[in-house]
DSSP file (Angstrom, degrees, kcal/mol; ACC not computed):
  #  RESIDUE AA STRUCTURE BP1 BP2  ACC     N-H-->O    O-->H-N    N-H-->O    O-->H-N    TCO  KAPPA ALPHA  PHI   PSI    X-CA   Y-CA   Z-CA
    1    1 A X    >>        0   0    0      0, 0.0     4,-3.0     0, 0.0     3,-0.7   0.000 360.0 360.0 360.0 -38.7   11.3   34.9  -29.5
    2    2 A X  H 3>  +     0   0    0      1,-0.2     4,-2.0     2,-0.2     0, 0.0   0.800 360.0  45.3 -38.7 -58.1   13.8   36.4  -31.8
    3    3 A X  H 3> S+     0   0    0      2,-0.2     4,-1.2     1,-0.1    -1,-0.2   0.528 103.9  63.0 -94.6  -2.2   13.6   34.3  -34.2
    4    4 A X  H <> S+     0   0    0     -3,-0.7     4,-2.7     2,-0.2     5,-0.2   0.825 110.3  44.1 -35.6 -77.1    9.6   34.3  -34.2
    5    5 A X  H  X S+     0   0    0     -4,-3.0     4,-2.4     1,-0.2    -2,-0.2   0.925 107.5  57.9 -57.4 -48.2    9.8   37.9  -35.1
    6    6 A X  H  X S+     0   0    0     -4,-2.0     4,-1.5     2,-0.2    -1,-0.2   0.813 110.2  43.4  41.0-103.8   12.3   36.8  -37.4
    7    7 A X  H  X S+     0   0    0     -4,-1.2     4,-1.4     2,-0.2    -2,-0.2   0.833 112.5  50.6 -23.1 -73.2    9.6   34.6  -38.8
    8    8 A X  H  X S+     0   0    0     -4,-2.7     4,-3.1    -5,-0.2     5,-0.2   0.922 104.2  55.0 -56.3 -64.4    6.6   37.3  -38.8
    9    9 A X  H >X S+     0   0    0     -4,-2.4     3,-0.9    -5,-0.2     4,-0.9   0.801 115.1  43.2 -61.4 -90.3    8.5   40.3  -40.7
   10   10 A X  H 3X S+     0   0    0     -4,-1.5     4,-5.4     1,-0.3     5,-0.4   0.568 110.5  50.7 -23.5 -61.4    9.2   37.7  -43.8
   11   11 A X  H 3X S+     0   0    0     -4,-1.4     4,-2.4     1,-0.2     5,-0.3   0.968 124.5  40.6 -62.3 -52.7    5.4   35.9  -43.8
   12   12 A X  H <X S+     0   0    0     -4,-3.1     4,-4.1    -3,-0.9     5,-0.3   0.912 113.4  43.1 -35.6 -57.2    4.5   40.0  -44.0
   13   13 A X  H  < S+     0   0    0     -4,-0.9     4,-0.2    -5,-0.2    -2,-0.2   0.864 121.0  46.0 -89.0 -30.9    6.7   41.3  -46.1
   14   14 A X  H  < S+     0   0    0     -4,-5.4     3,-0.5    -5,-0.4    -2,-0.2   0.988 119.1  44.8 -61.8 -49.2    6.0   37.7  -48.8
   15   15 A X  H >< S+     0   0    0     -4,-2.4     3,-3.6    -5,-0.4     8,-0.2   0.935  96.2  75.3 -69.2 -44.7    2.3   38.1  -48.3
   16   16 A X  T 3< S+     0   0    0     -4,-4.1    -1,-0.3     1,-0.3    -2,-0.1   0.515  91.2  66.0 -48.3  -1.0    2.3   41.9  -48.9
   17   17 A X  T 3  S+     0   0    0     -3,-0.5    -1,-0.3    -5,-0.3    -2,-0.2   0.736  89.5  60.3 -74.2 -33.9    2.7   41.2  -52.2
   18   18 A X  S <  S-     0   0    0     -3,-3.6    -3,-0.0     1,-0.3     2,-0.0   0.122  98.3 -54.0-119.5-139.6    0.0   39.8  -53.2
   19   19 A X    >>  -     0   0    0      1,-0.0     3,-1.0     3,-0.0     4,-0.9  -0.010  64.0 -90.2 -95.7-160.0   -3.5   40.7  -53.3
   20   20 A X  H 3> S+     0   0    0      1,-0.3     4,-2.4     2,-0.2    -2,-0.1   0.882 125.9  67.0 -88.7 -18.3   -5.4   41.9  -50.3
   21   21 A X  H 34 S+     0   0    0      1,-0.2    -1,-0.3     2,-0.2    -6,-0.0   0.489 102.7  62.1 -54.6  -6.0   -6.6   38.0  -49.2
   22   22 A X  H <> S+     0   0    0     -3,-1.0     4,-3.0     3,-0.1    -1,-0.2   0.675 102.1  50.6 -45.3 -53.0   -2.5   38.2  -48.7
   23   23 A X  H  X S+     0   0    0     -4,-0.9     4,-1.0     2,-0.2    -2,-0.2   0.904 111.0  36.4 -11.2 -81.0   -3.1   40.6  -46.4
   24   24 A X  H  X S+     0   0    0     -4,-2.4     4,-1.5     1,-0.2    -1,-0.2   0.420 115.3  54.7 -90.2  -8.8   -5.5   39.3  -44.2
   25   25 A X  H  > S+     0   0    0      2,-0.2     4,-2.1     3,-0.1    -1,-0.2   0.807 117.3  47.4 -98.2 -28.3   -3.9   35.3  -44.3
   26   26 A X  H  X S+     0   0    0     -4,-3.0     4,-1.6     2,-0.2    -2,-0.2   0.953 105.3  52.9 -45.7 -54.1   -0.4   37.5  -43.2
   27   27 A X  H  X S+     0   0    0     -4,-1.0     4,-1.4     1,-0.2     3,-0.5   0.897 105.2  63.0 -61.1 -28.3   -2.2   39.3  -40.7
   28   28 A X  H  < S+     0   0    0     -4,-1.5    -1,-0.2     1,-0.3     5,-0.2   0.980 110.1  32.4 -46.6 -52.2   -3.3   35.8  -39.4
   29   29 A X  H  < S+     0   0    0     -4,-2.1    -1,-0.3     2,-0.2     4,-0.2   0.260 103.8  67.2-131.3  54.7   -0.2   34.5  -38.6
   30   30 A X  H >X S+     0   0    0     -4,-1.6     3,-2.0    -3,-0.5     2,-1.7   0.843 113.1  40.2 -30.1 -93.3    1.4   37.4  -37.6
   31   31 A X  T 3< S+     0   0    0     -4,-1.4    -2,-0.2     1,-0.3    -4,-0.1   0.078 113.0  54.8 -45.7  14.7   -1.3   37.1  -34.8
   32   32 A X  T 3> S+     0   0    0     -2,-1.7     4,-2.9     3,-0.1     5,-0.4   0.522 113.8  43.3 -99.8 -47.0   -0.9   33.1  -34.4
   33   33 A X  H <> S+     0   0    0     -3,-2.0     4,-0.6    -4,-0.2    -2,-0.2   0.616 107.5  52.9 -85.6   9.5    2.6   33.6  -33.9
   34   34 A X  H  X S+     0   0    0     -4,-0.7     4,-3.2     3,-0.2    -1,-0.2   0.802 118.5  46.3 -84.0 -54.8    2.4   37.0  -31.3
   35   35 A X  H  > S+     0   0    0      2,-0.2     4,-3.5     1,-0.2    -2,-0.2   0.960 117.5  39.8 -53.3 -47.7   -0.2   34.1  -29.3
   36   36 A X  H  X S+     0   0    0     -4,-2.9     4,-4.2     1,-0.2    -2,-0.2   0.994 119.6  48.9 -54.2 -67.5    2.6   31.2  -29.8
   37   37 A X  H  X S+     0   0    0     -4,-0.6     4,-0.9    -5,-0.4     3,-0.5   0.802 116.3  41.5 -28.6 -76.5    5.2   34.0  -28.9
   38   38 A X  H >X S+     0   0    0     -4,-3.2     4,-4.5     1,-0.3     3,-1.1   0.941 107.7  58.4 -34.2 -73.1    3.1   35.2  -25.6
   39   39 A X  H 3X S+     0   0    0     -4,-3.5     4,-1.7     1,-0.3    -1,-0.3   0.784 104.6  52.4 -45.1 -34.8    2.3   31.8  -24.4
   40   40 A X  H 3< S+     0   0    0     -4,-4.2    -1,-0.3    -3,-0.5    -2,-0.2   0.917 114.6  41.2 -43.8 -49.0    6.0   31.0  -24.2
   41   41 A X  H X< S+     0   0    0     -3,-1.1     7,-1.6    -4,-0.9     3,-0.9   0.793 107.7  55.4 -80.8 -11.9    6.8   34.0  -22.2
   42   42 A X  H 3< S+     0   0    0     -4,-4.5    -1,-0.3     1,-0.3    -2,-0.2   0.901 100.8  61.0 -87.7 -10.8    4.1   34.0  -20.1
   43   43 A X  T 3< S+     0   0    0     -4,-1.7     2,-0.4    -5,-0.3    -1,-0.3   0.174  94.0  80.9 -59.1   7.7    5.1   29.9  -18.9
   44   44 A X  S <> S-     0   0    0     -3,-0.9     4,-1.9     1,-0.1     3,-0.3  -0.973  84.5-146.7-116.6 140.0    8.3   31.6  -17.8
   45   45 A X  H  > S+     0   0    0     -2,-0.4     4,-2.5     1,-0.2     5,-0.2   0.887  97.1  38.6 -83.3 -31.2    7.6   33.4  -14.2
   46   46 A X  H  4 S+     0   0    0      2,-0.2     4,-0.3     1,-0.2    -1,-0.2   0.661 116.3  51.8-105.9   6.9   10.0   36.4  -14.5
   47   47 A X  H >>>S+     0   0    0     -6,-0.5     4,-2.2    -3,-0.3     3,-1.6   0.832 115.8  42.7 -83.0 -63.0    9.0   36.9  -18.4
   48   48 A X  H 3X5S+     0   0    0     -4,-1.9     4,-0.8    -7,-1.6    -2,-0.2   0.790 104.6  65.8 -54.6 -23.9    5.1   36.8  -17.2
   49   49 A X  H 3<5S+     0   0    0     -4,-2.5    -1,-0.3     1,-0.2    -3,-0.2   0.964 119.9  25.2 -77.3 -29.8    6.0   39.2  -14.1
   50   50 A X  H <45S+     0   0    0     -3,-1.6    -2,-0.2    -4,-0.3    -1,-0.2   0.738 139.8  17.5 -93.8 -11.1    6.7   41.6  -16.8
   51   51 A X  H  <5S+     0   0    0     -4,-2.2     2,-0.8   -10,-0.1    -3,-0.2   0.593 108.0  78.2-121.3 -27.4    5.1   41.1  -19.7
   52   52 A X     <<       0   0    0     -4,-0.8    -1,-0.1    -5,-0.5    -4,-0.0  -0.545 360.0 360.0 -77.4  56.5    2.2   38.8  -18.6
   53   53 A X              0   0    0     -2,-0.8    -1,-0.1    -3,-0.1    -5,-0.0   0.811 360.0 360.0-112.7 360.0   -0.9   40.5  -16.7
């Protein structure tokens, strides 16, 4: 998961650069990788009892 987030602040802070269709194709997969991100924890029982509802 660490290295997800990792992964997300870079594709932000490279895309914020550029014009605002930069943006909004960061703000995708930011949000692809939050879903990627989730679905891992929530296949784990005692990650989903906390995080998962």
């Amino acid at each position: 998961v660490f290295l997800l987030a990792v992964l997300a602040t870079a594709v932000v802070s490279f895309s914020s650069d550029r014009a605002s269709h930069g943006r909004n194709a960061a703000a995708k997969v930011f949000d692809r990788i939050a879903l990627i991100a989730t679905r891992e924890c929530c296949a784990n029982p005692q990650c989903w009892a906390k995080n998962c509802r």
